[in-house]
PATIKOL-452762 format. One record per atom (N, C-alpha, C, O): residue in three letters; x, y, z. Coordinates in pm, 1 decimal. Last residue first. Layout:
<rs>
R   baza         c1         c2         c3
R    Ala          X          Y          Z
...
</rs>
This chain:
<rs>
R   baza         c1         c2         c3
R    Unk    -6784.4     1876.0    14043.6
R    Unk    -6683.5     1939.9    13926.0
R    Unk    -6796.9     1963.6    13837.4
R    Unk    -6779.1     2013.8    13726.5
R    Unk    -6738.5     1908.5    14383.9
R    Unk    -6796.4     1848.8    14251.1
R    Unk    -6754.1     1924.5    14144.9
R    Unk    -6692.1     2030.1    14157.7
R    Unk    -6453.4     1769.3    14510.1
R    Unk    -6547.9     1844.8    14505.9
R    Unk    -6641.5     1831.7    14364.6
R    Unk    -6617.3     1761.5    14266.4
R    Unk    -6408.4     1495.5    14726.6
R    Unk    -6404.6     1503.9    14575.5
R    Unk    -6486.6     1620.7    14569.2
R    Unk    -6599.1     1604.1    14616.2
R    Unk    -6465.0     1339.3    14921.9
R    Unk    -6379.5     1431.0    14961.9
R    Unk    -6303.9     1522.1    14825.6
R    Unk    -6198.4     1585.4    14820.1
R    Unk    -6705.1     1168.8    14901.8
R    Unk    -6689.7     1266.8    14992.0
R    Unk    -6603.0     1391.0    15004.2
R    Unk    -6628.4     1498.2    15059.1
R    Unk    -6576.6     1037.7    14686.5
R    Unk    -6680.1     1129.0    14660.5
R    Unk    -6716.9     1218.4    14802.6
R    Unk    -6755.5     1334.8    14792.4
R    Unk    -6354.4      899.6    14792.8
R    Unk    -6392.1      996.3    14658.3
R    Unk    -6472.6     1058.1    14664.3
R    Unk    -6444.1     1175.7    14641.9
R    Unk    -6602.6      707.5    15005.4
R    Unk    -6499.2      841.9    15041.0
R    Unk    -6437.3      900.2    14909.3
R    Unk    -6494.9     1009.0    14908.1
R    Unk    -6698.2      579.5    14803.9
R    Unk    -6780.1      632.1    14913.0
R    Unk    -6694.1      806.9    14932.3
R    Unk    -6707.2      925.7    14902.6
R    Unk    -6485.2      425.5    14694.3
R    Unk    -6586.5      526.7    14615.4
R    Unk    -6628.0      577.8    14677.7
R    Unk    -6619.3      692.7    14634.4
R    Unk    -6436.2      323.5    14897.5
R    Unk    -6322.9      378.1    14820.5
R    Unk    -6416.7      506.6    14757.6
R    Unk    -6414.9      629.0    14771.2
R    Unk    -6623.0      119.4    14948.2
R    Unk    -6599.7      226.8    15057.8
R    Unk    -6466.6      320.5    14972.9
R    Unk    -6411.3      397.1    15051.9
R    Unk    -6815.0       73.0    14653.5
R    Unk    -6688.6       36.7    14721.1
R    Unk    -6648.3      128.9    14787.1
R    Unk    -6625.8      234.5    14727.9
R    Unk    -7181.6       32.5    14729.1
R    Unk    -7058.1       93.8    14627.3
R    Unk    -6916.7       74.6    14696.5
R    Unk    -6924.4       59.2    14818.3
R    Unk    -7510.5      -55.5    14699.3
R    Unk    -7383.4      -21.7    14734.5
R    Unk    -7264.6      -19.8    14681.6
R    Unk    -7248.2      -79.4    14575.1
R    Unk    -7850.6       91.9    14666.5
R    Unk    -7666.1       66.2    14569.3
R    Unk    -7527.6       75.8    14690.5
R    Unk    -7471.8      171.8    14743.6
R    Unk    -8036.7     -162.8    14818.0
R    Unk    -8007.1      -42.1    14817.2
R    Unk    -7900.6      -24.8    14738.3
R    Unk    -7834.3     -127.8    14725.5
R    Unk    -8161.3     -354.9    14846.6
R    Unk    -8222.0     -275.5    14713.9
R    Unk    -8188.8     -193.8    14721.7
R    Unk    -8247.9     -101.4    14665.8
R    Unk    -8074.4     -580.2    15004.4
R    Unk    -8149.6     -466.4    15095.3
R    Unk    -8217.2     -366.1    14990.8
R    Unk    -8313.7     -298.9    15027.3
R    Unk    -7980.3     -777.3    14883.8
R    Unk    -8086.6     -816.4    15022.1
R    Unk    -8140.8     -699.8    15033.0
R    Unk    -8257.8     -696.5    15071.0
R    Unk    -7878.6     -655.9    14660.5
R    Unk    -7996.7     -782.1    14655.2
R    Unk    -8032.0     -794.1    14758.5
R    Unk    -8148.8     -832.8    14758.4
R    Unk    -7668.1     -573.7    14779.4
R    Unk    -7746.9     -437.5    14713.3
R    Unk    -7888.2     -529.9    14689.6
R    Unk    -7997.7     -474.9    14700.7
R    Unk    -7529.7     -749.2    14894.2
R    Unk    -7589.6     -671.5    14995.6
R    Unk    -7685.1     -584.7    14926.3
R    Unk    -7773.4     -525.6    14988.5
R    Unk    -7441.9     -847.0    14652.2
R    Unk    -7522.5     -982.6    14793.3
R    Unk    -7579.7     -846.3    14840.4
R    Unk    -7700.3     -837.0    14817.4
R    Unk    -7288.3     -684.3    14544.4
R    Unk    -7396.3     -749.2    14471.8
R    Unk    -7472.6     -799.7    14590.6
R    Unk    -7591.2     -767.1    14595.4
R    Unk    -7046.4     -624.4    14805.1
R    Unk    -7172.2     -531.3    14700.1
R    Unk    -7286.3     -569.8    14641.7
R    Unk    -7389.6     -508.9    14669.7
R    Unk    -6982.1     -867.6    14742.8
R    Unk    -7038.0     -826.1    14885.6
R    Unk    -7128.9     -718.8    14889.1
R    Unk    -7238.9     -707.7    14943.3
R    Unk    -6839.5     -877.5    14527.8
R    Unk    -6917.7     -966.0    14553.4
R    Unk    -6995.8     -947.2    14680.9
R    Unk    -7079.3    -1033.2    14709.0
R    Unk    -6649.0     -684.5    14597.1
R    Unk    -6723.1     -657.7    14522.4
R    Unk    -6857.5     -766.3    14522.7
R    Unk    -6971.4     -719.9    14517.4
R    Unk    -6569.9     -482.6    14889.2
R    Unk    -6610.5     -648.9    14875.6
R    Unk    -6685.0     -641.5    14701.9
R    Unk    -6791.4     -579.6    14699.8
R    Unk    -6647.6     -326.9    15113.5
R    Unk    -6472.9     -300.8    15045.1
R    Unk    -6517.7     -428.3    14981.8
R    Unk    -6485.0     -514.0    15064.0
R    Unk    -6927.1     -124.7    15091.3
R    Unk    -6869.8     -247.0    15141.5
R    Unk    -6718.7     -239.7    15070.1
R    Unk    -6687.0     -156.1    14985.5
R    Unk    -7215.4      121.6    15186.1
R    Unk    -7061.0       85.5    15129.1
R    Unk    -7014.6      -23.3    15144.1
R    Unk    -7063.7      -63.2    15249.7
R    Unk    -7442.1      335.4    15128.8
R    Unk    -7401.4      222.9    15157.5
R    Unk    -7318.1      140.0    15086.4
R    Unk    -7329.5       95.8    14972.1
R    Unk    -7516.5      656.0    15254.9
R    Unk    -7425.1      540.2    15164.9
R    Unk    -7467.8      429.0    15215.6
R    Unk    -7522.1      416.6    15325.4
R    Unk    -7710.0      761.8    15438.5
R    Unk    -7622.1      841.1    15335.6
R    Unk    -7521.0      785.2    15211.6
R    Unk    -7470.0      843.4    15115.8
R    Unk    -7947.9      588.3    15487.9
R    Unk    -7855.2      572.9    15500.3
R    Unk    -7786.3      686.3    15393.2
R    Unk    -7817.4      686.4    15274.1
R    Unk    -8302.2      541.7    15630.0
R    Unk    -8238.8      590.6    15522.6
R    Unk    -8110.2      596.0    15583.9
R    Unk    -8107.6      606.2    15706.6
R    Unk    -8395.8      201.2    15819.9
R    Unk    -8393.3      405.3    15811.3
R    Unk    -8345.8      383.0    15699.5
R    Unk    -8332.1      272.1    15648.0
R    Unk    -8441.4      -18.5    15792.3
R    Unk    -8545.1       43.6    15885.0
R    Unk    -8500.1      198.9    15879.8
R    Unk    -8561.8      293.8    15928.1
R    Unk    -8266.5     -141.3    15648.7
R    Unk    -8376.7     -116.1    15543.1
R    Unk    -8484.7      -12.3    15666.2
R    Unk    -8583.0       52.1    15629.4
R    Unk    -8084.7     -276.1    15809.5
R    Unk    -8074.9     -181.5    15703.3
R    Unk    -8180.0      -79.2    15669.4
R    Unk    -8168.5       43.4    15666.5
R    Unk    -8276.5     -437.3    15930.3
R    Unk    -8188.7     -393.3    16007.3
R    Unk    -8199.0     -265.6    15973.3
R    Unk    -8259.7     -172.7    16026.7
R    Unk    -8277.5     -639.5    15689.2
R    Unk    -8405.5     -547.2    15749.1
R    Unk    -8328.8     -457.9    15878.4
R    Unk    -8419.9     -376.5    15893.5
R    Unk    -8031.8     -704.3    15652.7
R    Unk    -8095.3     -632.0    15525.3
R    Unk    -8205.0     -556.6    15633.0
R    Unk    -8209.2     -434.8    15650.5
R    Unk    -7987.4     -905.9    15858.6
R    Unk    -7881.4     -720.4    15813.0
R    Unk    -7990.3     -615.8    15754.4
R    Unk    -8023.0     -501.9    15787.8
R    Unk    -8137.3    -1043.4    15842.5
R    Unk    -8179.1     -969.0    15952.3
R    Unk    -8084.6     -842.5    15983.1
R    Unk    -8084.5     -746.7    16060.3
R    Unk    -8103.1    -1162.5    15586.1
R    Unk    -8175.8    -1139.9    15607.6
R    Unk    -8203.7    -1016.9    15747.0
R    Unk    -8281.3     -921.7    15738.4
R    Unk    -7861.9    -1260.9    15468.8
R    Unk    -7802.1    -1122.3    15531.4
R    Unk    -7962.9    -1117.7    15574.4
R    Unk    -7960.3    -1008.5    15631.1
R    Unk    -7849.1    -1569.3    15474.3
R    Unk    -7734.6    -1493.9    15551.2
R    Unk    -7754.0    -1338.0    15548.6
R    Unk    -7674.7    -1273.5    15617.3
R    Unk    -8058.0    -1579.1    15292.8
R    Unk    -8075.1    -1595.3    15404.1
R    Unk    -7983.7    -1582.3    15554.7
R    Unk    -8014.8    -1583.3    15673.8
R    Unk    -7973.1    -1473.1    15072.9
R    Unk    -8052.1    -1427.1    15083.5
R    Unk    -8117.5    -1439.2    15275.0
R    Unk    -8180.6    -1362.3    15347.4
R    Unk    -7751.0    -1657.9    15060.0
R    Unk    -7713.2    -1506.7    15063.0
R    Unk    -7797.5    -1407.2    15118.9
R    Unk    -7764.8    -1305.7    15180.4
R    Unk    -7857.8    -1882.7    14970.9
R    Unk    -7787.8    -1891.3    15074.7
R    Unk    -7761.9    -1726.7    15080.7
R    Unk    -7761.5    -1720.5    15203.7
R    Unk    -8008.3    -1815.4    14684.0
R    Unk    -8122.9    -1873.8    14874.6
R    Unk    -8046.5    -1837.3    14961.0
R    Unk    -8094.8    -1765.7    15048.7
R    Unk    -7841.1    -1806.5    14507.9
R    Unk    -7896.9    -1672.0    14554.5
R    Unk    -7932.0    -1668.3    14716.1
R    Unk    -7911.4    -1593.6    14811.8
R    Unk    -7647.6    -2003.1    14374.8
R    Unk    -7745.7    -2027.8    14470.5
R    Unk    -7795.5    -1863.2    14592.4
R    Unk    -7779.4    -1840.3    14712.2
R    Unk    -7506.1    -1848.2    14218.5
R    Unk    -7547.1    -1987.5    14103.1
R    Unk    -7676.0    -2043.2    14266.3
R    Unk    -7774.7    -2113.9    14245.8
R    Unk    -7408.0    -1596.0    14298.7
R    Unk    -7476.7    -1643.5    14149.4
R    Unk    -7555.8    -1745.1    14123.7
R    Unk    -7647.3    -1751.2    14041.5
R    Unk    -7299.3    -1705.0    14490.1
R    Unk    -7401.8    -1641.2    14565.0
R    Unk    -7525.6    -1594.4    14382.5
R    Unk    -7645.8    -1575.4    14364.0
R    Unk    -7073.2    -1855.6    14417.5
R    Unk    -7189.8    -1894.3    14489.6
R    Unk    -7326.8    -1825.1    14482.3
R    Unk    -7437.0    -1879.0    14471.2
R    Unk    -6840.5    -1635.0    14364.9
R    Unk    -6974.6    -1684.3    14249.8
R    Unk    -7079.7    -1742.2    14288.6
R    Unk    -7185.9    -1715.7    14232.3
R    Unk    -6738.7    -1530.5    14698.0
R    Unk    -6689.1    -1562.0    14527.5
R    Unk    -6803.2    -1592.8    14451.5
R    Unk    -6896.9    -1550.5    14519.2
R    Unk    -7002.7    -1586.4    14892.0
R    Unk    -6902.8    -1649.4    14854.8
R    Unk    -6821.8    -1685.6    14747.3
R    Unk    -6810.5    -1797.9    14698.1
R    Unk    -7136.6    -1425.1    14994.7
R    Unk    -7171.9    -1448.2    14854.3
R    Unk    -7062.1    -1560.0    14824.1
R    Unk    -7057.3    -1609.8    14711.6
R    Unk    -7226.2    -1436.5    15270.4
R    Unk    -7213.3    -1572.9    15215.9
R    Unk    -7227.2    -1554.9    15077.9
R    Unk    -7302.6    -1629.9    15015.9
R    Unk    -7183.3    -1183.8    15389.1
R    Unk    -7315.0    -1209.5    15334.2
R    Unk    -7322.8    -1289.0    15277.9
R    Unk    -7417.4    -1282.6    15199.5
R    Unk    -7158.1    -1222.2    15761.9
R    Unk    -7037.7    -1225.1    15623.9
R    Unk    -7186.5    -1223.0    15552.7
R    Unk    -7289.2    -1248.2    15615.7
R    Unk    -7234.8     -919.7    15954.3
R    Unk    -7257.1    -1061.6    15938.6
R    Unk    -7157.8    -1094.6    15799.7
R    Unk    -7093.8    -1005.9    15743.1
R    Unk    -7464.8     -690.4    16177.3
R    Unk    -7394.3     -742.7    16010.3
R    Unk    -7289.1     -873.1    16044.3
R    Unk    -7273.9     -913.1    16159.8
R    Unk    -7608.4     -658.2    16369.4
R    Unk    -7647.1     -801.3    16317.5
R    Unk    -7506.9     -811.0    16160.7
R    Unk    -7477.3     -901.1    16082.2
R    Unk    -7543.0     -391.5    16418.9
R    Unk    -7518.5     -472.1    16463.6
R    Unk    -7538.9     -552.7    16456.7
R    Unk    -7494.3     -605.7    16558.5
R    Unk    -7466.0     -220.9    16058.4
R    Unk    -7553.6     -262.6    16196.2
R    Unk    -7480.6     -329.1    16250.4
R    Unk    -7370.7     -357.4    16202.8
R    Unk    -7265.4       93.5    16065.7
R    Unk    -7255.2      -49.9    16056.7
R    Unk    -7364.6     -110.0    16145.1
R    Unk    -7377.2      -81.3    16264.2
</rs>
């Protein structure tokens, strides 16, 4: 988790219809983020998913999924 993380103001659909505000609420997450490689990147948030996978270009996925698959052998 960085330490700048932050809400990512998708706020329910907002973050659809005005991208700017999202873009500028996770700005100093995203680069934060973006300064190493990460084994996941997870959020419990679906709308929090979209905001965060747009600031940083990375896939994030529901911490549910995260762990499934951690603890999921492969088949």
């Amino acid at each position: 988790m960085p330490d700048s993380w932050g809400c990512c103001a998708f706020a329910g659909d907002r973050g659809l219809l005005h991208p700017e505000v999202t873009a500028g609420a996770t700005a100093a997450q995203a680069a934060e983020i973006n300064q190493r490689d990460h084994d996941a990147y997870a959020s419990c948030n679906r709308t929090c998913e979209m905001g965060m996978s747009r600031a940083t270009g990375q896939p994030y996925r529901h911490v549910l999924e995260v762990l499934v698959e951690a603890v999921e052998p492969p088949a």
